[in-house]
C-alpha atoms as one frame of an Amber mdcrd trajectory, in Angstrom:
protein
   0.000   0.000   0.000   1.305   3.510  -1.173   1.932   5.839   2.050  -0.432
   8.329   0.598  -3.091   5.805   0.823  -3.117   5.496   4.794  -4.770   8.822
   5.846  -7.481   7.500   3.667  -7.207   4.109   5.143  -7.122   5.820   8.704
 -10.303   8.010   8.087 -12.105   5.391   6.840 -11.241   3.064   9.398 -12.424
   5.737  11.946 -15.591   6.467  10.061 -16.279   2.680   9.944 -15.788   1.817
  13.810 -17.502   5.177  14.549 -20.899   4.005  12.560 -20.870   0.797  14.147
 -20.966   1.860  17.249 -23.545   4.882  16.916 -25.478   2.025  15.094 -25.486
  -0.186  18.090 -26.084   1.833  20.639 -29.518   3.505  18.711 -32.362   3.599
  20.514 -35.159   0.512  19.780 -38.151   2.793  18.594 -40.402   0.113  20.002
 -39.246   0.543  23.691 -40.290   4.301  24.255 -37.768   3.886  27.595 -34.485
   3.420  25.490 -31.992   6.299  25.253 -29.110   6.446  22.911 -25.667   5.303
  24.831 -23.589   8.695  25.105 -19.793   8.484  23.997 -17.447  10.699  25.134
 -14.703  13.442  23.749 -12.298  15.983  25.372  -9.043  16.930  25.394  -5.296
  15.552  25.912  -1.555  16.530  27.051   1.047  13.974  27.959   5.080  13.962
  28.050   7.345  11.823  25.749  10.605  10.415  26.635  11.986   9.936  23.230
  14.342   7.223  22.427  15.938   7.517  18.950  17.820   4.405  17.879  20.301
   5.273  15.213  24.057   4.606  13.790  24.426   7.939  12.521  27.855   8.751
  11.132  28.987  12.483  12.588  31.704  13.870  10.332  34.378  12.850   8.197
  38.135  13.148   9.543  40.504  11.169   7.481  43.844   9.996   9.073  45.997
   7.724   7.306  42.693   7.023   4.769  40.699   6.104   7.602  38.013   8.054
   8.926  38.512   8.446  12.430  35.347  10.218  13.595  33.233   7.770  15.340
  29.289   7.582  14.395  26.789   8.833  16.707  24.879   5.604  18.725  21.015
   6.749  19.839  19.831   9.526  21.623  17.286  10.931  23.779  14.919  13.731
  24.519  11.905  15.558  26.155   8.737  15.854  24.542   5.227  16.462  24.706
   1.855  15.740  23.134  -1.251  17.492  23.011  -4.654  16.572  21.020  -8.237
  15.251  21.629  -9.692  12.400  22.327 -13.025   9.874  21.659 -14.160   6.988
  23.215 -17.011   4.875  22.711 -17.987   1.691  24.984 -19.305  -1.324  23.663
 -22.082  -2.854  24.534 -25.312  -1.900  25.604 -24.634  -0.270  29.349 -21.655
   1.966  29.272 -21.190   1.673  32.780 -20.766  -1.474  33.030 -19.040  -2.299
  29.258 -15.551  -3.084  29.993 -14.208  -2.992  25.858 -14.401   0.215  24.093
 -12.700   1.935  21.438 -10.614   5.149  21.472  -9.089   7.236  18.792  -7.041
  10.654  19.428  -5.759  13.239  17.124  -2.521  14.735  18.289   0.470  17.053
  18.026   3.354  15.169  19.279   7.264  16.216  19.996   9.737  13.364  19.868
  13.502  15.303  19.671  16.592  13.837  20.161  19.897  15.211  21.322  23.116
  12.888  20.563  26.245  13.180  21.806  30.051  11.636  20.763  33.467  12.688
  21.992  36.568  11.749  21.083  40.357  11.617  22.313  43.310  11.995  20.562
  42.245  14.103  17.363  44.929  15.662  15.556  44.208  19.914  15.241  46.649
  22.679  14.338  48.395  25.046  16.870  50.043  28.274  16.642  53.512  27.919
  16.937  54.622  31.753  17.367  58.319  30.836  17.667  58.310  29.309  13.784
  55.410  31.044  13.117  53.765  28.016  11.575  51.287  25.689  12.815  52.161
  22.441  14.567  50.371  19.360  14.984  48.879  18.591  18.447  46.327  15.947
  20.037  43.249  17.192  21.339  39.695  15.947  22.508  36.780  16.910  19.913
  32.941  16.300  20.843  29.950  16.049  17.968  26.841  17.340  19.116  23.562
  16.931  17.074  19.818  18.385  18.001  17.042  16.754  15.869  13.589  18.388
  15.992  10.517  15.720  14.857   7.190  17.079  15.270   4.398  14.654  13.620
   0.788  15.255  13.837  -0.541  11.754  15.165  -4.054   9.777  14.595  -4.642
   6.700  17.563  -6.629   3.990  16.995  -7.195   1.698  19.837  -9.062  -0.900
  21.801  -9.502  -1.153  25.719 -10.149  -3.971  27.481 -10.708  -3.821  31.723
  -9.769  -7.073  32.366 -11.064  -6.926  36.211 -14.668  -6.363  36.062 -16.363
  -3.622  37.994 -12.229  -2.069  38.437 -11.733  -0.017  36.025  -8.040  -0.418
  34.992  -7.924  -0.873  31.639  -5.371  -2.470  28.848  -5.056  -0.431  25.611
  -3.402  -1.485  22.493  -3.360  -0.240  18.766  -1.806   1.599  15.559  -0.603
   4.826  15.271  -0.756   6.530  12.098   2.162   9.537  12.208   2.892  11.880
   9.709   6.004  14.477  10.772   5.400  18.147   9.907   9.136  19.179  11.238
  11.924  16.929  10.580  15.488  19.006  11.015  18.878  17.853  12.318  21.407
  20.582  13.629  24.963  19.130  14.206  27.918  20.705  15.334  31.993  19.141
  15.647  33.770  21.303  18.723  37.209  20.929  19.963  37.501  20.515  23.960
  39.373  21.861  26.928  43.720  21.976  26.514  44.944  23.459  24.002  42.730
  26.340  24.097  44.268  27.763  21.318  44.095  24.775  19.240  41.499  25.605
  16.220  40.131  24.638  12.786  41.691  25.746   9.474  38.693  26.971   7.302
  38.726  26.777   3.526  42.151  27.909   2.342  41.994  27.047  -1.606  39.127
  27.660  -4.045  38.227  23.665  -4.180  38.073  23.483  -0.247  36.008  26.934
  -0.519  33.348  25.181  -2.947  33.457  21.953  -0.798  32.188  23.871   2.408
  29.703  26.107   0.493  28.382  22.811  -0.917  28.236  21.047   2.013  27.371
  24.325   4.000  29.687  23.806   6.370  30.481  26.873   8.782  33.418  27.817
  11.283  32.694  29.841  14.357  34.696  33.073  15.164  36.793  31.157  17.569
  37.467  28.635  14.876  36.639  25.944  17.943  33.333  25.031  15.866  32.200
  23.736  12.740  28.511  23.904  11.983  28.476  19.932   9.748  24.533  20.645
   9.430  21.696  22.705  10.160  18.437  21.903   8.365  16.023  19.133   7.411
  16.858  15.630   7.302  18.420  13.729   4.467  15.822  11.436   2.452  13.481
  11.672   5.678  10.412   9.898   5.300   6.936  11.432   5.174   5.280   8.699
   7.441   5.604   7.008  10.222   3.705   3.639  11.318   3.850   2.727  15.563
   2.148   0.136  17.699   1.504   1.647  21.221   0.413  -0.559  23.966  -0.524
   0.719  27.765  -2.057   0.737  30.782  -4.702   3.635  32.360  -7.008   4.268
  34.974 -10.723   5.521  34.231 -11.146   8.048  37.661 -14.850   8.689  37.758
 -16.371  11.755  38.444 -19.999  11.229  37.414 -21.535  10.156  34.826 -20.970
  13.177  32.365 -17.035  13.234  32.760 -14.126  11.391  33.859  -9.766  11.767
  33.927  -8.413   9.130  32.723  -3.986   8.965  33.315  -2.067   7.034  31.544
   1.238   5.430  30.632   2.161   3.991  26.904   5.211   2.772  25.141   5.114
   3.992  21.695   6.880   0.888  19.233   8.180   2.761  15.949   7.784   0.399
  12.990   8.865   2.584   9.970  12.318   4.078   9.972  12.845   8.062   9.846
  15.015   8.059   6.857  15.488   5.438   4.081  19.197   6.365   4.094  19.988
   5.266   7.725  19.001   2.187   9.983  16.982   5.090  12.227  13.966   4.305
  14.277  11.669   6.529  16.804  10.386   5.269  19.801   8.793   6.861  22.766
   7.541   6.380  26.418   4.537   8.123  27.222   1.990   9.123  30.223  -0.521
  11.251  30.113  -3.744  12.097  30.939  -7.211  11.991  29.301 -10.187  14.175
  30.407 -13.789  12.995  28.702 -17.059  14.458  28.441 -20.654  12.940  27.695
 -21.954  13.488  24.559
């Protein structure tokens, strides 16, 4: 199936479930005393803890025709997510159905910062005696700051597995689709020599080489910008399985606040260049309204 196909899949998915539930829960005409079950809507925030699983090679330093600069391994951030939410219980009674169906439409955060230093780089020094530059050893670090926004549709079924508790089981797609996708990485020098530093461009090939590349040297020549904008070949979807656990607090029978906790299972990588997968813990918190 084509990607672009799977917001159509989604909605219709959505529209499907959504019918067959209204339908059941329709009021028999011939039993004046039946009401029409009430599902229920409202709003959402939670935190992510992002977990980005990638072998992401940093920069390219060539010693002896080796490239010594070691590749970044995973990385981490702090998110959030914001949306709404609906849920509709099956069966007849909703207070005492213990399956229903939720779906949620969200904004959702999931950045990553990764981090690799190294020893022993070779950098060029000042040398005011000769006045040329010598050769030392010095510790670099790479430092990269990814930015992936997605706006996120939920499709899921809960199941209380105690009856009359209600603790519930959740489990189900999500169907992502990122809206900001941007890496910013950055190869410093550390700590003694101070005045050890990066040699910018000196002929006209090296000069085209970092405008192609867009490579850029800080005043203190300490720091090279490597990248600063969208993502190589980043893809335009993204397919997860979330599974988790909540607790429906009841207020009455026109609203509840439901918290929760989810770990958000990444199927579909975020390039098709790298090995690069998203995944996420999650908690919450649902509030719901009768409708």
């Amino acid at each position: 199936m084509k990607i672009r196909l799977l917001p159509i899949v989604f909605l219709s998915v959505f529209v499907i479930l959504t019918s067959i539930s209204l339908a059941q829960d329709l009021a028999n005409p011939l039993d004046p005393g039946a009401a029409r079950k009430p599902f229920y809507v409202g709003p959402v925030v939670g935190y992510n803890k992002s977990m980005h699983s990638v072998d992401l090679l940093t920069f390219i330093t060539v010693v002896n025709n080796i490239n010594i600069c070691k590749p970044f391994k995973d990385g981490d951030g702090n998110g959030f997510y914001v949306g709404v939410s609906y849920e509709n219980f099956l069966g007849k009674d909703a207070d005492k159905a213990n399956t229903s169906i939720i779906a949620r439409l969200l904004f959702s955060t999931l950045p990553a910062t990764l981090e690799k230093e190294q020893d022993h780089i070779p950098s060029l020094v000042y040398n005011p005696t000769t006045d040329q530059n010598d050769i030392v050893y010095t510790s670099t670090k790479h430092d990269a700051s990814v930015t992936y926004n997605l706006i996120c549709g939920e499709v899921m079924f809960k199941l209380n597995p105690i009856p009359g508790i209600t603790f519930g089981i959740t489990a189900g797609p999500t169907f992502d689709f990122p809206i900001t996708k941007t890496i910013r990485q950055t190869y410093s020098l550390l700590g003694e020599p101070y005045n050890a530093r990066f040699i910018g461009p000196q002929t006209a090939q090296e000069i085209a080489e970092w405008q192609q590349n867009n490579w850029m040297l800080s005043d203190d020549k300490r720091t090279i910008t490597v990248k600063d904008g969208p993502i190589e070949d980043a893809a335009s979807f993204r397919l997860g399985i979330k599974i988790g656990l909540q607790y429906e607090i009841i207020t009455s029978k026109s609203w509840y606040i439901v918290p929760s906790i989810y770990y958000n299972w990444g199927l579909t990588k975020v390039t098709s260049k790298e090995d690069w997968r998203v995944n996420a813990l999650q908690a919450g918190v649902d509030i719901r309204f009768a409708l």
